[in-house]
PDB file of N, CA, C and O in Angstrom:
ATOM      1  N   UNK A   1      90.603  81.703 108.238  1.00  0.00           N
ATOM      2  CA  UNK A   1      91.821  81.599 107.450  1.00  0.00           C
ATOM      3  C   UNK A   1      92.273  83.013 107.080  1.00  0.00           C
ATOM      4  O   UNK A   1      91.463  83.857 106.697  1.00  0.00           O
ATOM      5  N   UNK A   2      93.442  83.226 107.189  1.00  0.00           N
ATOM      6  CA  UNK A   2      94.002  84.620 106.927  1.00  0.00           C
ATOM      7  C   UNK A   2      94.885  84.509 105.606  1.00  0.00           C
ATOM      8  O   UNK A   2      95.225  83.400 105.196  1.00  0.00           O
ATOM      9  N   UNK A   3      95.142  85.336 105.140  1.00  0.00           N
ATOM     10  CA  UNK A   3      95.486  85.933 103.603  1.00  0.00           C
ATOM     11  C   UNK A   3      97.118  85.000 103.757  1.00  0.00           C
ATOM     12  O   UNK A   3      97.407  84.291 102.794  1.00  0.00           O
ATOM     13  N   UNK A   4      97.994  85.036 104.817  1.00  0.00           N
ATOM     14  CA  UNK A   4      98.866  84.058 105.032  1.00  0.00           C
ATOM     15  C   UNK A   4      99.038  82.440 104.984  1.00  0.00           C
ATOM     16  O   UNK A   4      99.997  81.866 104.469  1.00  0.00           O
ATOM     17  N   UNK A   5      97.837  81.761 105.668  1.00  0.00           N
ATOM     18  CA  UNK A   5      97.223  80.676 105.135  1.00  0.00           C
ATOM     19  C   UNK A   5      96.822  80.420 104.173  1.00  0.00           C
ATOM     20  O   UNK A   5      96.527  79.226 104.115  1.00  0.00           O
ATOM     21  N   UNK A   6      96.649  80.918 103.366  1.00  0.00           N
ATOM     22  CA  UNK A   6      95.806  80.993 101.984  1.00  0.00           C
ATOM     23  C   UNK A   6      96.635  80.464 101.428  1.00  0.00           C
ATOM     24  O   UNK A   6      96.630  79.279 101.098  1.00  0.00           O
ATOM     25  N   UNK A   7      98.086  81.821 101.095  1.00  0.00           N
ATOM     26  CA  UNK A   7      99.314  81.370 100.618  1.00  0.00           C
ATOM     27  C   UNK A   7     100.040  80.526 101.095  1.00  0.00           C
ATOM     28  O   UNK A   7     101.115  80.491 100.496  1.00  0.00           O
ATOM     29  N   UNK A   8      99.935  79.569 102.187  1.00  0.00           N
ATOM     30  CA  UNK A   8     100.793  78.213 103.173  1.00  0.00           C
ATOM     31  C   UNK A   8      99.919  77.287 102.092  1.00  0.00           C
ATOM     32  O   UNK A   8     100.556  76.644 101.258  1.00  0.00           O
ATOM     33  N   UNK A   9      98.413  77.216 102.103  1.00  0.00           N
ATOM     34  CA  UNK A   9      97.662  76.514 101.947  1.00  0.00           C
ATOM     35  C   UNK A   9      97.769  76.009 100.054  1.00  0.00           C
ATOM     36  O   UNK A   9      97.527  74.912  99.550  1.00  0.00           O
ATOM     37  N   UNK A  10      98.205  77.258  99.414  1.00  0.00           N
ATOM     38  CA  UNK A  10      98.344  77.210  97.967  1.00  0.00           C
ATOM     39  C   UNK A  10     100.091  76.692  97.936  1.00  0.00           C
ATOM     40  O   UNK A  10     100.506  75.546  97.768  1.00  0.00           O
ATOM     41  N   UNK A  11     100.591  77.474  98.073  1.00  0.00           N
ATOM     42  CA  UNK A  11     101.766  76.948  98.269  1.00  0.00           C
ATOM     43  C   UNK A  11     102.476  75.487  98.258  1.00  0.00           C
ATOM     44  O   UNK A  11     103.500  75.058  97.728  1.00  0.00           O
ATOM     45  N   UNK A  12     101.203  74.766  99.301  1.00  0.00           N
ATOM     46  CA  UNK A  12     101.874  73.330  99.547  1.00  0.00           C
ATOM     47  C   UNK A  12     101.213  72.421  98.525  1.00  0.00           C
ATOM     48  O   UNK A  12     101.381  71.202  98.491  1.00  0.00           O
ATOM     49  N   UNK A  13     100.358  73.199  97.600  1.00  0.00           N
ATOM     50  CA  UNK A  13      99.811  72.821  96.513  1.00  0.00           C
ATOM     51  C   UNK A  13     100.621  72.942  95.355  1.00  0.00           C
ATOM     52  O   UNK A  13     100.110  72.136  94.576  1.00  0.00           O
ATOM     53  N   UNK A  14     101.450  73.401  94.862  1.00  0.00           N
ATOM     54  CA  UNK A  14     102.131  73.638  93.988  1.00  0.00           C
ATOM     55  C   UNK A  14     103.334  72.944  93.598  1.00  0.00           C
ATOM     56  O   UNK A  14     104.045  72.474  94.487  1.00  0.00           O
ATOM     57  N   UNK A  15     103.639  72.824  92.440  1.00  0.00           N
ATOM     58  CA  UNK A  15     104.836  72.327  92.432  1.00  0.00           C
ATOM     59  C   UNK A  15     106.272  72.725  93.033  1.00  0.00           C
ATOM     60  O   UNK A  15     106.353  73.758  93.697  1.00  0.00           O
ATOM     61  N   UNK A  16     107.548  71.826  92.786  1.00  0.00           N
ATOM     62  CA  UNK A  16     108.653  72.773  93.912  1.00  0.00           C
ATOM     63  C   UNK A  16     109.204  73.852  92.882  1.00  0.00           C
ATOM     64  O   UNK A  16     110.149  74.454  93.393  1.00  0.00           O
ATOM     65  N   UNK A  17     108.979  74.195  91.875  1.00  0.00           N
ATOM     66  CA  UNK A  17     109.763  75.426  91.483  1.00  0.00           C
ATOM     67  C   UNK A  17     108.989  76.721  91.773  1.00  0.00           C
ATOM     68  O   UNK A  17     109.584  77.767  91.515  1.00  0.00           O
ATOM     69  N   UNK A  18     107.654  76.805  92.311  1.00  0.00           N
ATOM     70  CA  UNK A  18     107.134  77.957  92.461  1.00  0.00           C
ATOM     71  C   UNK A  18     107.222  78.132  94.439  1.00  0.00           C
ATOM     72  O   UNK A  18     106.747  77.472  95.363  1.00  0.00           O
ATOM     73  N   UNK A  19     107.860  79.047  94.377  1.00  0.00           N
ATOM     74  CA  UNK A  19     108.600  79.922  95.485  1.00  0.00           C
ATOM     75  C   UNK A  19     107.120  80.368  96.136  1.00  0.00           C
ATOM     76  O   UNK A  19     106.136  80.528  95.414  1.00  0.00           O
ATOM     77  N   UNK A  20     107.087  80.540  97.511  1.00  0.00           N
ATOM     78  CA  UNK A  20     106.427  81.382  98.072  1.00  0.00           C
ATOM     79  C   UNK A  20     106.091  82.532  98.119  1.00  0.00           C
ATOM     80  O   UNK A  20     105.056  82.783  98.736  1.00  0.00           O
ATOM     81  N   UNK A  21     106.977  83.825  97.376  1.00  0.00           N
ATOM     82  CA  UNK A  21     107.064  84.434  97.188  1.00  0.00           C
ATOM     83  C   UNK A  21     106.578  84.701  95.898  1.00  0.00           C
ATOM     84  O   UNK A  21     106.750  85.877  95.578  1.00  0.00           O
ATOM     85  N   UNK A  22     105.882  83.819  94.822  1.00  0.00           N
ATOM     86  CA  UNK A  22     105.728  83.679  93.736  1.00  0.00           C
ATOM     87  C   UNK A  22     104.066  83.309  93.921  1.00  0.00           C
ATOM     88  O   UNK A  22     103.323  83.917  93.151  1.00  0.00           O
ATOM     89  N   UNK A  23     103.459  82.405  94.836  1.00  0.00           N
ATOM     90  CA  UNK A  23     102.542  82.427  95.503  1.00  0.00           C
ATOM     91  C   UNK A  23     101.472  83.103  96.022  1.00  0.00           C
ATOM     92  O   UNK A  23     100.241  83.087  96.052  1.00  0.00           O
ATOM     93  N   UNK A  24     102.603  83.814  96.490  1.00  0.00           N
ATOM     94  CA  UNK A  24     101.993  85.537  97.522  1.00  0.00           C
ATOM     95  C   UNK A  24     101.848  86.290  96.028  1.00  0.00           C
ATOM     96  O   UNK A  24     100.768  86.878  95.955  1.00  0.00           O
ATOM     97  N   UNK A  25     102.622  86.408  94.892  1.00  0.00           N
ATOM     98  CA  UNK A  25     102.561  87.313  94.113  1.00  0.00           C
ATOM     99  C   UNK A  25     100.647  86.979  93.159  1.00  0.00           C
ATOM    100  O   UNK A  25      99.578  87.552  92.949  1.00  0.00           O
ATOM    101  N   UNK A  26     101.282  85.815  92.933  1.00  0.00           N
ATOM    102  CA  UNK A  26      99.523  85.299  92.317  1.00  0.00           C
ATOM    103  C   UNK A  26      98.384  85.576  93.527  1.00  0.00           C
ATOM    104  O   UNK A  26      97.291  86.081  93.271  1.00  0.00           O
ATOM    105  N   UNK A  27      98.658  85.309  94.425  1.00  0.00           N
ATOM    106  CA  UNK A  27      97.428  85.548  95.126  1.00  0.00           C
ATOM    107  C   UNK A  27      96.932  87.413  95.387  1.00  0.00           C
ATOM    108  O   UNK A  27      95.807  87.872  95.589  1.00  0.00           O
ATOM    109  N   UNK A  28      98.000  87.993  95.299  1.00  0.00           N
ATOM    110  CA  UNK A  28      97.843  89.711  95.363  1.00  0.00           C
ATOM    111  C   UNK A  28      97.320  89.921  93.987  1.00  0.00           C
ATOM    112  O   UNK A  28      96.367  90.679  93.802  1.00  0.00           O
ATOM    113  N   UNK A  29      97.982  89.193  92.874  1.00  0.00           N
ATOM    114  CA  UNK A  29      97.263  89.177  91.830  1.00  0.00           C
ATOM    115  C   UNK A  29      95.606  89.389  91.555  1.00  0.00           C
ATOM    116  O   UNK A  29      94.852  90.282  91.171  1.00  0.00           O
ATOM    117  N   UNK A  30      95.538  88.030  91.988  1.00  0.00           N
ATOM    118  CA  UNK A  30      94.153  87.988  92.384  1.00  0.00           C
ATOM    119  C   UNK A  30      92.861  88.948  93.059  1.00  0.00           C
ATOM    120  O   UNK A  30      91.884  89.401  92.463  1.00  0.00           O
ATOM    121  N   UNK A  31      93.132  89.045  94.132  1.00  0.00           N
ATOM    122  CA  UNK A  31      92.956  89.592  95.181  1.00  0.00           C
ATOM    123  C   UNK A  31      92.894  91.108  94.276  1.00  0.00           C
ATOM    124  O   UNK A  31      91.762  91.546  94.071  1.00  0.00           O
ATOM    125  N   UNK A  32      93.899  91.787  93.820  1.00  0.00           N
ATOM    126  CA  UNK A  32      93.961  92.933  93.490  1.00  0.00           C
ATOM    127  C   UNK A  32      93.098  93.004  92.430  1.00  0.00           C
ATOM    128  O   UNK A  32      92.157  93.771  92.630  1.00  0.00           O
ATOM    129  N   UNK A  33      93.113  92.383  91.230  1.00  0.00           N
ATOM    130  CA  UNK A  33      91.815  91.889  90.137  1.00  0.00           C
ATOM    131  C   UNK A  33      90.081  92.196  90.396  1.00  0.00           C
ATOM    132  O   UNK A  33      89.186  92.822  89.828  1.00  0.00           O
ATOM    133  N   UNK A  34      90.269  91.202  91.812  1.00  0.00           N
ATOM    134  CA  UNK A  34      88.850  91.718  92.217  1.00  0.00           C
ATOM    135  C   UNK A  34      88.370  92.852  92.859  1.00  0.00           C
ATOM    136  O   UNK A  34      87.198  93.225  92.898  1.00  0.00           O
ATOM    137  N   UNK A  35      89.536  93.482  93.458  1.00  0.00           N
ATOM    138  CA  UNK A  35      89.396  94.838  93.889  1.00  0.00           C
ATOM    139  C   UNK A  35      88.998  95.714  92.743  1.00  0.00           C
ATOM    140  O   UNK A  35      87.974  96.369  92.549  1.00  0.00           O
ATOM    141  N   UNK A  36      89.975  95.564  92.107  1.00  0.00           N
ATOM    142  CA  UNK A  36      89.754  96.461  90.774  1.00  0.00           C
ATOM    143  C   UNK A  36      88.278  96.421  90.232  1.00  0.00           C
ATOM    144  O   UNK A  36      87.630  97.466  90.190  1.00  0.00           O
ATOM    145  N   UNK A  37      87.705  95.149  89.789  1.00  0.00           N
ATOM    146  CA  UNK A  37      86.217  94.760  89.185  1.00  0.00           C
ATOM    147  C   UNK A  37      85.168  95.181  90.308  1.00  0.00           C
ATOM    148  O   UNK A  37      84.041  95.251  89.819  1.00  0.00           O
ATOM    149  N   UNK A  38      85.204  95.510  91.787  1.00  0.00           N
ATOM    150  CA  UNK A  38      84.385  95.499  92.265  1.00  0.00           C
ATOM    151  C   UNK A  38      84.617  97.458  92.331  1.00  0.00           C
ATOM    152  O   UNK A  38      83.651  98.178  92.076  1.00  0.00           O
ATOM    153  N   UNK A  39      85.486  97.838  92.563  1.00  0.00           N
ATOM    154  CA  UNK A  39      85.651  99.228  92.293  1.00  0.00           C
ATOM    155  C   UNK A  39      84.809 100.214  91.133  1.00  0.00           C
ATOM    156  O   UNK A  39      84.314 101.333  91.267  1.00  0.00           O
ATOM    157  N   UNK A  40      84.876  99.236  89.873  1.00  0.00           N
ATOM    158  CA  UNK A  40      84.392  99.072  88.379  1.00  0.00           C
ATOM    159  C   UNK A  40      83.178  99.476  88.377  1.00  0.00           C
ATOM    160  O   UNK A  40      82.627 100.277  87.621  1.00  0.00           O
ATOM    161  N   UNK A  41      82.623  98.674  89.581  1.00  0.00           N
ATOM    162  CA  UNK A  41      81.186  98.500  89.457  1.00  0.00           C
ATOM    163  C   UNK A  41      80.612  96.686  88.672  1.00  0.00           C
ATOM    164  O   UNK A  41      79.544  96.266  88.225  1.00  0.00           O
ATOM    165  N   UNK A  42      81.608  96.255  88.806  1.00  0.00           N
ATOM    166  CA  UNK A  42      81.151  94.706  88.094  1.00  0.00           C
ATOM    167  C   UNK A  42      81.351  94.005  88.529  1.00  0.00           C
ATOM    168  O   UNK A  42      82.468  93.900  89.036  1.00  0.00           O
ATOM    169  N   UNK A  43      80.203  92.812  88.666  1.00  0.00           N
ATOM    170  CA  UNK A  43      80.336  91.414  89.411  1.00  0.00           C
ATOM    171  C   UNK A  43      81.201  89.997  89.131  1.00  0.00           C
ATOM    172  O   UNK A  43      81.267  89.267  88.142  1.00  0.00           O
ATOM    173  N   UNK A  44      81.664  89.960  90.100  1.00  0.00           N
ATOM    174  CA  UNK A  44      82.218  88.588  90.117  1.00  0.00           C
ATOM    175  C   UNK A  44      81.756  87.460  90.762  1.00  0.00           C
ATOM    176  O   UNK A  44      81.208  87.277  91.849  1.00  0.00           O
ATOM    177  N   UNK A  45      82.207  86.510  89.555  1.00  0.00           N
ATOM    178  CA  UNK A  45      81.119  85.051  90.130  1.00  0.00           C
ATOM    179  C   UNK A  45      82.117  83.826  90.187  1.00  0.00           C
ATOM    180  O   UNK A  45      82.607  83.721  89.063  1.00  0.00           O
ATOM    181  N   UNK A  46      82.422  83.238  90.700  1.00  0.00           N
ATOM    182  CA  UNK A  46      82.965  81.789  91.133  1.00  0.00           C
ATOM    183  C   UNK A  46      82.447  81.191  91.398  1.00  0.00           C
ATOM    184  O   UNK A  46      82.192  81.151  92.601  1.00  0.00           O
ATOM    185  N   UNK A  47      81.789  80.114  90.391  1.00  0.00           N
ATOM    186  CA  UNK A  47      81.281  79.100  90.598  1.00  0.00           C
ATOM    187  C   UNK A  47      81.899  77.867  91.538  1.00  0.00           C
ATOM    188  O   UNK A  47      82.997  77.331  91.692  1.00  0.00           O
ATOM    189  N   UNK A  48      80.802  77.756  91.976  1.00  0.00           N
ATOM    190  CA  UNK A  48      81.040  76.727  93.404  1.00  0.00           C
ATOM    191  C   UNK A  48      81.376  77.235  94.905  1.00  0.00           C
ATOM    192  O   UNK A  48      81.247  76.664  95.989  1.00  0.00           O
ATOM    193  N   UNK A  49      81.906  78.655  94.527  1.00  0.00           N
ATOM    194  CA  UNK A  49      82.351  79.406  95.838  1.00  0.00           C
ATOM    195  C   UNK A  49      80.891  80.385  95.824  1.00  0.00           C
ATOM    196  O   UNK A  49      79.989  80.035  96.584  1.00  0.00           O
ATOM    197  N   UNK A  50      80.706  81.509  95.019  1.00  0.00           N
ATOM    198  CA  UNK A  50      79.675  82.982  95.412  1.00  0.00           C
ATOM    199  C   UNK A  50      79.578  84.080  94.487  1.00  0.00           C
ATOM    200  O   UNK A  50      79.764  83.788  93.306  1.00  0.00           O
ATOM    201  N   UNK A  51      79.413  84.862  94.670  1.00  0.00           N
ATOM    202  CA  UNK A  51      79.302  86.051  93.764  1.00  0.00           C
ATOM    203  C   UNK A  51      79.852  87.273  94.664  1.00  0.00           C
ATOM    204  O   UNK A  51      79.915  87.089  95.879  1.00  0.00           O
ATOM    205  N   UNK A  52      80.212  88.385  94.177  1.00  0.00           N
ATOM    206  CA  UNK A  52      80.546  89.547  94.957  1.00  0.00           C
ATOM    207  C   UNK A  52      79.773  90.862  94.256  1.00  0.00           C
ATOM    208  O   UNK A  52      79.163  90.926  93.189  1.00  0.00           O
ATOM    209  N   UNK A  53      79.886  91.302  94.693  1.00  0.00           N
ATOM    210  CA  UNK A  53      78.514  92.496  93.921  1.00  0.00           C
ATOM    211  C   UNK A  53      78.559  93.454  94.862  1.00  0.00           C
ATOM    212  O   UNK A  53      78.525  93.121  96.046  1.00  0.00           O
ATOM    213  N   UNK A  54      78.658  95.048  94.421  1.00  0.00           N
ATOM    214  CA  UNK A  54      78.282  96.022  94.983  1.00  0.00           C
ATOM    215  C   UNK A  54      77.067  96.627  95.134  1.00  0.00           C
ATOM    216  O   UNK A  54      76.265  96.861  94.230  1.00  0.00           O
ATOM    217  N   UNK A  55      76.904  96.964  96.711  1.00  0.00           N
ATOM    218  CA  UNK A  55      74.975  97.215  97.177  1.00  0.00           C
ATOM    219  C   UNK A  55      75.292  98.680  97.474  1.00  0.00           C
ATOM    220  O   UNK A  55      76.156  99.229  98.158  1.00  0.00           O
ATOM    221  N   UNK A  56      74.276  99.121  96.708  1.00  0.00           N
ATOM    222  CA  UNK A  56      74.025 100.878  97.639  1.00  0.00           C
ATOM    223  C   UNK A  56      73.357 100.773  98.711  1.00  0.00           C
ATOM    224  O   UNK A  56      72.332 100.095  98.644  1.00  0.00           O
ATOM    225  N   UNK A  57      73.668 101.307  99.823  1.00  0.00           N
ATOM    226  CA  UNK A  57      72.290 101.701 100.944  1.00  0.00           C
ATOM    227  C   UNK A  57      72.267 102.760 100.778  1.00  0.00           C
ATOM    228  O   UNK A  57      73.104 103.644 100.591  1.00  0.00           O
ATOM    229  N   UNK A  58      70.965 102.674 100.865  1.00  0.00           N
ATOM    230  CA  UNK A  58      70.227 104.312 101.119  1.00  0.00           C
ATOM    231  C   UNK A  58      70.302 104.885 102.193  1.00  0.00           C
ATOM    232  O   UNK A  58      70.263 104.246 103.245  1.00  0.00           O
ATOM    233  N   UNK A  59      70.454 106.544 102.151  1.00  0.00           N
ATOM    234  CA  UNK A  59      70.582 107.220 103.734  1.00  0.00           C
ATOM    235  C   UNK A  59      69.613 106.554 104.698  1.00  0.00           C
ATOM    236  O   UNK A  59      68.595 106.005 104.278  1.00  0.00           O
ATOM    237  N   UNK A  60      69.916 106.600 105.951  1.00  0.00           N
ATOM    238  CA  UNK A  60      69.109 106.835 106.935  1.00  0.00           C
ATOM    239  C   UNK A  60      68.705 107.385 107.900  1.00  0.00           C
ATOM    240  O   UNK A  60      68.363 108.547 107.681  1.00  0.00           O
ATOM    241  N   UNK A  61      68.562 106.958 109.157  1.00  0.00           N
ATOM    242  CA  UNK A  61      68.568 107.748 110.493  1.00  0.00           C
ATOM    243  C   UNK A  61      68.707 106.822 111.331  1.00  0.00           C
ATOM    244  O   UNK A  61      67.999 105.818 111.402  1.00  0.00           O
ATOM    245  N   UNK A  62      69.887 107.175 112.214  1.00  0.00           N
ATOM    246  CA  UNK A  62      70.384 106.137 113.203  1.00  0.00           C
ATOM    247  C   UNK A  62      70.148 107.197 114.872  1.00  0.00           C
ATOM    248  O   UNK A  62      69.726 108.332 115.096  1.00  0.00           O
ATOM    249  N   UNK A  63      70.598 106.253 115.595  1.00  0.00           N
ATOM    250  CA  UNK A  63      70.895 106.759 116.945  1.00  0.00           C
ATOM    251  C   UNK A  63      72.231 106.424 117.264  1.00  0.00           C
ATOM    252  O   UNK A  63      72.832 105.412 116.902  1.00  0.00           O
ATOM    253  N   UNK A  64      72.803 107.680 118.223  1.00  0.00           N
ATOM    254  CA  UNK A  64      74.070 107.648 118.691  1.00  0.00           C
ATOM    255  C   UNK A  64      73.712 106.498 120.418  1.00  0.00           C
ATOM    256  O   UNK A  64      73.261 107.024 121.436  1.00  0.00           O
ATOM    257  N   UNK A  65      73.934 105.490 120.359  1.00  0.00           N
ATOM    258  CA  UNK A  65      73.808 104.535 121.603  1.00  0.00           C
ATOM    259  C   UNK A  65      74.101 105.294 122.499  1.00  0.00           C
ATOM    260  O   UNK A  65      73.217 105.481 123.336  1.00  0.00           O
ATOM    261  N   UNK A  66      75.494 106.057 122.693  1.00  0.00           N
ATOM    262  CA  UNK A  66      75.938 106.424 124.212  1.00  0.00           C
ATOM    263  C   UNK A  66      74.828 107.626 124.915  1.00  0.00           C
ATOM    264  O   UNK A  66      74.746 107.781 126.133  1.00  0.00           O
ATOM    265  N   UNK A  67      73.810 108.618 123.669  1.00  0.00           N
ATOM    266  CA  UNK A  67      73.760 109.656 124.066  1.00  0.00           C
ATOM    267  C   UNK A  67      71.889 109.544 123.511  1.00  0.00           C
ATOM    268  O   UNK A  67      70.978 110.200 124.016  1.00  0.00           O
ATOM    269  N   UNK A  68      71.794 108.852 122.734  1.00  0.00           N
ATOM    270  CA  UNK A  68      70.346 108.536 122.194  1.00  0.00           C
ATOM    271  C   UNK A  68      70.028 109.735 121.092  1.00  0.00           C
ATOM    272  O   UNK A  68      68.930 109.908 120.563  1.00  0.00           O
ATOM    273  N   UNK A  69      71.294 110.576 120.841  1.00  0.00           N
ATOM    274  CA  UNK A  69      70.793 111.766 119.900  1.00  0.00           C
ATOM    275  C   UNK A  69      70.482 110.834 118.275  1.00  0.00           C
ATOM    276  O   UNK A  69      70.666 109.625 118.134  1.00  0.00           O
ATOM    277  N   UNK A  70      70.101 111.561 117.457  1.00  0.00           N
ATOM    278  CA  UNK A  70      69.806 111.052 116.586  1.00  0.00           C
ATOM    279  C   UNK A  70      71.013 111.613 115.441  1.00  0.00           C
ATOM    280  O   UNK A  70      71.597 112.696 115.477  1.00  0.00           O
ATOM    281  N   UNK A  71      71.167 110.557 114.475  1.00  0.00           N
ATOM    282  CA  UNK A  71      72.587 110.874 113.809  1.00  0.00           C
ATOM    283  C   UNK A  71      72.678 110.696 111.948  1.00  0.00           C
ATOM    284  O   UNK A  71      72.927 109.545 111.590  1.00  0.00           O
ATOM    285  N   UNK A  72      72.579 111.257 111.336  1.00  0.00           N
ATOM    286  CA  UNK A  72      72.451 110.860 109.908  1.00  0.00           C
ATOM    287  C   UNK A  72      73.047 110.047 108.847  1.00  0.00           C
ATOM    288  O   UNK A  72      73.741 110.645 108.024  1.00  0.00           O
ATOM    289  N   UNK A  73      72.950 109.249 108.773  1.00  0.00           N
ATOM    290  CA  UNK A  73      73.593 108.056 108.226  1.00  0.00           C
ATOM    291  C   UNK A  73      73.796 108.226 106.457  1.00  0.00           C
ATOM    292  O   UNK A  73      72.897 107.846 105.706  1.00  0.00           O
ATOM    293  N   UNK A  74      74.884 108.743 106.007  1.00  0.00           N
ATOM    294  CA  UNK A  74      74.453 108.924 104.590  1.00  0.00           C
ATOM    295  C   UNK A  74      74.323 107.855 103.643  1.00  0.00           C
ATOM    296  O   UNK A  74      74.352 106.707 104.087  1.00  0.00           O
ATOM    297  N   UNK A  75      74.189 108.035 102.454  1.00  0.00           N
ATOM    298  CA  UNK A  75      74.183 106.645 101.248  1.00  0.00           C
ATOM    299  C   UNK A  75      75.514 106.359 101.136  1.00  0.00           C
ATOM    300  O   UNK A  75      76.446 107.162 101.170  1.00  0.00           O
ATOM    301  N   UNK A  76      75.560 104.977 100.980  1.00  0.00           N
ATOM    302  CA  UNK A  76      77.414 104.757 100.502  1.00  0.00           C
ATOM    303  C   UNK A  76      77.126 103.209  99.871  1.00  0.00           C
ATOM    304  O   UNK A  76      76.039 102.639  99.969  1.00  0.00           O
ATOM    305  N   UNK A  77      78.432 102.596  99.144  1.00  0.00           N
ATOM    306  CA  UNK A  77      78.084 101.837  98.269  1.00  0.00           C
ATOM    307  C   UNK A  77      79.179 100.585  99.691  1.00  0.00           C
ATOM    308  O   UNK A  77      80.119 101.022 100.356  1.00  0.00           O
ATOM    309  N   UNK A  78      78.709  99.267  99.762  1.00  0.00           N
ATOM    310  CA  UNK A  78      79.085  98.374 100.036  1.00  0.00           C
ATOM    311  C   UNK A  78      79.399  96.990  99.353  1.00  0.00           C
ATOM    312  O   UNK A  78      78.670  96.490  98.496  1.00  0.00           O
ATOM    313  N   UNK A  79      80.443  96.481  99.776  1.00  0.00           N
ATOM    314  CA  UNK A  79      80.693  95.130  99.110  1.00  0.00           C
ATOM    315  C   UNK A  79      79.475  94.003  99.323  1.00  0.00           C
ATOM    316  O   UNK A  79      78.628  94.326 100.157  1.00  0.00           O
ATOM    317  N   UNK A  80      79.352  93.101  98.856  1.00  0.00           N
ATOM    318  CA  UNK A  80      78.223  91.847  98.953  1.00  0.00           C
ATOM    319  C   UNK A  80      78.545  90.826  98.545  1.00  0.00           C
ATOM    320  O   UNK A  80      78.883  90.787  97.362  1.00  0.00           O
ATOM    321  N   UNK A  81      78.578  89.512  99.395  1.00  0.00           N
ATOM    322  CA  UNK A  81      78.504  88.678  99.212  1.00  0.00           C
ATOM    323  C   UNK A  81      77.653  87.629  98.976  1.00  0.00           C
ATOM    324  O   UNK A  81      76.826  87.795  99.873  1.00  0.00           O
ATOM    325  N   UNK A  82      77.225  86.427  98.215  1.00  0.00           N
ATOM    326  CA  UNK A  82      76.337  85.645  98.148  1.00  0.00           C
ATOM    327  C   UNK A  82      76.770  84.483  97.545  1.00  0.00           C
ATOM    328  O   UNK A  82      76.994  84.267  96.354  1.00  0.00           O
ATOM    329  N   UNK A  83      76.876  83.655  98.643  1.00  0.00           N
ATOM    330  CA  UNK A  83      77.347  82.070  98.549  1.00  0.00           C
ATOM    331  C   UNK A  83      76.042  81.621  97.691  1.00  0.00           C
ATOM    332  O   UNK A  83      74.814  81.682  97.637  1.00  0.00           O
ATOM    333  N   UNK A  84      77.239  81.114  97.047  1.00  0.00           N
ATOM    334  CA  UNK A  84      76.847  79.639  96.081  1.00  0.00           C
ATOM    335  C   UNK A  84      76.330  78.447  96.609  1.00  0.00           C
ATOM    336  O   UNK A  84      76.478  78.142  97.793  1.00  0.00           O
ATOM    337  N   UNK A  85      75.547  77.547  95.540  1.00  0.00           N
ATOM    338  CA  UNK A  85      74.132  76.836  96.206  1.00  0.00           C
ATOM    339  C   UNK A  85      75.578  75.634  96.412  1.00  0.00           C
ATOM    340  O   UNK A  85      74.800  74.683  96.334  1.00  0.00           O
ATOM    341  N   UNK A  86      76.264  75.288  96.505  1.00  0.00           N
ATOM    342  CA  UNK A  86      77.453  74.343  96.053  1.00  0.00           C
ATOM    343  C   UNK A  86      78.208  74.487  97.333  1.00  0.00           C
ATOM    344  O   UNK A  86      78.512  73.399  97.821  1.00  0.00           O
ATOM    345  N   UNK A  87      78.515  75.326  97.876  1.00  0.00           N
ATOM    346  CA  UNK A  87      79.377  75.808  99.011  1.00  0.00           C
ATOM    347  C   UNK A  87      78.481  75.682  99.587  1.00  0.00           C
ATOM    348  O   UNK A  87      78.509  74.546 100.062  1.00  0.00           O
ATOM    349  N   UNK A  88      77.160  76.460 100.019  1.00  0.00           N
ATOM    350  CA  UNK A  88      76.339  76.255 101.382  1.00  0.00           C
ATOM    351  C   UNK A  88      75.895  74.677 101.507  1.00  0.00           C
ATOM    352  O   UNK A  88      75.946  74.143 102.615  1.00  0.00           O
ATOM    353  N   UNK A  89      75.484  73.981 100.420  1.00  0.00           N
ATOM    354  CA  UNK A  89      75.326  72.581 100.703  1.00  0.00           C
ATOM    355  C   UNK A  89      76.332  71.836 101.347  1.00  0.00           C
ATOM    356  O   UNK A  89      76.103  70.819 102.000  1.00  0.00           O
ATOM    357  N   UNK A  90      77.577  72.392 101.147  1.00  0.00           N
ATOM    358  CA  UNK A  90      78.643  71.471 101.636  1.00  0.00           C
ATOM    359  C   UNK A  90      78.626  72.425 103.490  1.00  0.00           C
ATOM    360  O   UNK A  90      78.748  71.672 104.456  1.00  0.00           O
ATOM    361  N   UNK A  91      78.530  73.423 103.677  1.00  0.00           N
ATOM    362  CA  UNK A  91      78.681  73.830 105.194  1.00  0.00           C
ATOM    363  C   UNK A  91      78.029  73.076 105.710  1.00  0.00           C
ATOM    364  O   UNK A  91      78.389  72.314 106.608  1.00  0.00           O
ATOM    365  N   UNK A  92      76.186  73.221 104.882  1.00  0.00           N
ATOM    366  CA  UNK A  92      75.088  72.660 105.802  1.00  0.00           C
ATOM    367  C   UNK A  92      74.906  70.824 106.088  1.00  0.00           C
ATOM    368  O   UNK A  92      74.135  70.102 106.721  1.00  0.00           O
ATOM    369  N   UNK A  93      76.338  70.611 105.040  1.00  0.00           N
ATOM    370  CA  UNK A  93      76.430  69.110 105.370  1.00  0.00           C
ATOM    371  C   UNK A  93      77.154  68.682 106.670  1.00  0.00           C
ATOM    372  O   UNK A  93      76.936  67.584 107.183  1.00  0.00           O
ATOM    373  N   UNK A  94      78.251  69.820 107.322  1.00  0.00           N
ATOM    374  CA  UNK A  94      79.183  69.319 108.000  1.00  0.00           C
ATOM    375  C   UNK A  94      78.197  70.103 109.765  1.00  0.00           C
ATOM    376  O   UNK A  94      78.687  69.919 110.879  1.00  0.00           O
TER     377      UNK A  94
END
């Protein structure tokens, strides 16, 4: 599902005075909210959906595939996800 569907998908949920364009605005809303909190450094949790949480990795040492040299991988902070016991029960049902 793409960020367009989302808003088709909310959209046809709504009553008729809220515009598509009004839609798209709540969902950037959103969307931008959690950017912000995960930027922060703070977790977000939605129950029934997951959690989002920022992971450090630690440097490492990689290899360049094409050439086999060896290449230094520094520390950097990544996004994380972790589905909820509620959502995976329902995948692992279908």
């Amino acid at each position: 599902m793409t960020k367009s569907d989302l808003i088709e998908a909310v959209a046809a949920n709504m009553p008729e005075h809220w515009t598509k364009k009004d839609v798209e605005s709540a969902v950037n809303t959103i969307f931008g909210a959690m950017k912000h909190a995960l930027v922060s450094g703070d977790r977000i949790e939605i129950r029934g959906l997951g959690s989002f949480r920022v992971k450090e990795r630690r440097p490492r040492i990689g290899r360049n595939p094409k050439t086999g040299a060896r290449v230094d991988i520094p520390a950097r902070k990544v996004p994380h996800f972790t589905v909820g016991k509620h959502l995976k029960a329902r995948v692992e049902a279908t």
